[in-house]
C-alpha positions as CSV (number, residue, x, y, z in Angstrom):
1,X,-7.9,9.1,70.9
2,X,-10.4,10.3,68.5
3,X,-9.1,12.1,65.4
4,X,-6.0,13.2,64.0
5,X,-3.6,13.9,61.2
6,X,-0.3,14.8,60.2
7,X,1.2,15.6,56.7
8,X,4.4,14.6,55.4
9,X,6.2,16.3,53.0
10,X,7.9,13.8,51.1
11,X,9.5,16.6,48.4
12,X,11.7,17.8,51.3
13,X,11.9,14.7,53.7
14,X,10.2,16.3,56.7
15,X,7.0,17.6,58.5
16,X,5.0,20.0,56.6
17,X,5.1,22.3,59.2
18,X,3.4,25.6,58.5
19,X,0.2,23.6,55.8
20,X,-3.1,25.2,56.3
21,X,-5.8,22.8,57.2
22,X,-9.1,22.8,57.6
23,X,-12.0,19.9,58.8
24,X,-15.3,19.8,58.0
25,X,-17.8,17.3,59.0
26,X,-20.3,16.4,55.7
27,X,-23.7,15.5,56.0
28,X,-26.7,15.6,53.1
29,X,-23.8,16.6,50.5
30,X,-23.4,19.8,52.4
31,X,-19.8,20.6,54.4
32,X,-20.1,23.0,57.4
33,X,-16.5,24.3,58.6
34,X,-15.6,23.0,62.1
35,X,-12.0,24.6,62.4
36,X,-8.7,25.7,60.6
37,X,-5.2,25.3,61.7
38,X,-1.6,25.3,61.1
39,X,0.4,22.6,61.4
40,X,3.3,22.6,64.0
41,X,6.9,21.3,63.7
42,X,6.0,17.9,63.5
43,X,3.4,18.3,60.5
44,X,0.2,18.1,63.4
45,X,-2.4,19.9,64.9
46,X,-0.7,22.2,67.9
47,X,-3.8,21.4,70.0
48,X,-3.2,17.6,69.6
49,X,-6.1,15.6,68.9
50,X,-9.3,17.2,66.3
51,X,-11.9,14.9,68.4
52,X,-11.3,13.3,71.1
53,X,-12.9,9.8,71.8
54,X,-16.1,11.9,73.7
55,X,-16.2,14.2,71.1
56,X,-15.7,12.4,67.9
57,X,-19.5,11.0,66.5
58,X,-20.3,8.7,63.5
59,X,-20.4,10.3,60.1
60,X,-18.4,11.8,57.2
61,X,-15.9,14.4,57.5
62,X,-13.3,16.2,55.1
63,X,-10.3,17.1,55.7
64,X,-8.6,20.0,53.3
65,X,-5.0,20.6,53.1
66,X,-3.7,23.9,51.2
67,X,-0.9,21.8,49.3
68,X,0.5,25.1,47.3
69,X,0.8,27.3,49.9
70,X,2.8,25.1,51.5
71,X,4.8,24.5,49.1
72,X,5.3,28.1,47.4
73,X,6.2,29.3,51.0
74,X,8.8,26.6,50.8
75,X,9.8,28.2,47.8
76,X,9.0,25.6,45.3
77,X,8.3,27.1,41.5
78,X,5.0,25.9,41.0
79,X,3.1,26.6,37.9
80,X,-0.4,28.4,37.8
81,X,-2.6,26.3,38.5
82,X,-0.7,24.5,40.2
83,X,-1.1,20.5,39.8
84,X,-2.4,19.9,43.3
85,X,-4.2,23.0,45.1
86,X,-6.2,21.8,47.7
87,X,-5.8,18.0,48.7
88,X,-9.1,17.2,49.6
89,X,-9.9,14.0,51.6
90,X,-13.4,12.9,52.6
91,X,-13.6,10.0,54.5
92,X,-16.5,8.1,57.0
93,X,-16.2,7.3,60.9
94,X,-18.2,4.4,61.2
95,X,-16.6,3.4,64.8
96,X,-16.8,6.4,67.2
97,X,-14.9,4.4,70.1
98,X,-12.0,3.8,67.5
99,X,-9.1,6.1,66.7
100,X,-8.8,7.8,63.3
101,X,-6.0,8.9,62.2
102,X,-5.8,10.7,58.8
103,X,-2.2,11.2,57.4
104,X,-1.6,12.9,54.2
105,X,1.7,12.2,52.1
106,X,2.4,14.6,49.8
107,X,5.0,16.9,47.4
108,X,3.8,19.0,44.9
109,X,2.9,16.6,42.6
110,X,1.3,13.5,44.4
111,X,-0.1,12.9,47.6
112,X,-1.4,9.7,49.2
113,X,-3.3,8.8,52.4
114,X,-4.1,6.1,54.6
115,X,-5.9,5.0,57.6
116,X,-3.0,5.0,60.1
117,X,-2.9,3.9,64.1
């Protein structure tokens, strides 16, 4: 299945549908933009999987979630700066053949990730 991920919004108790994202694969220190999306209703990419098992190669890649758009467009009062801004994950595909799937947990105040199935 390749790569994916989906974002929670724990604040509310549903999808954060409507978060900016964008993936980037890292490589030397240096992150080159590979795409940005929206999530759909159920918090995920609209055109399913990032990589798919062919696609998807060994190496580092970051995810970034826009965390205060999200949440100002929800309508929360955040302060400026806000707390979170960007949730930033960077993480390493060391199995190609395996499925990663990158969820992101999050209100305006916390966030937490995971390697899920």
């Amino acid at each position: 299945m390749g790569l994916s991920t989906h974002v929670l919004d724990t604040a509310n108790g549903c999808p954060a549908a409507g978060m900016g994202v964008a993936l980037y694969t890292v490589a030397g220190g240096q992150a080159q933009l590979v795409r940005r999306f929206v999530l759909n209703n159920d918090g995920r990419n609209p055109d399913g999987p990032l990589y798919d098992n062919a696609s998807l190669r060994r190496g580092t890649y970051r995810l970034v979630f826009d965390v205060a758009a999200y949440f100002r467009s929800r309508g929360a009062q955040l302060p400026d700066p806000p707390f979170l801004d960007q949730v930033s994950i960077d993480f390493g595909v060391a199995h190609a053949d395996q499925h990663y799937h990158v969820p992101l947990v999050c209100t305006p105040w916390t966030y937490s990730t995971y390697r899920g199935s």
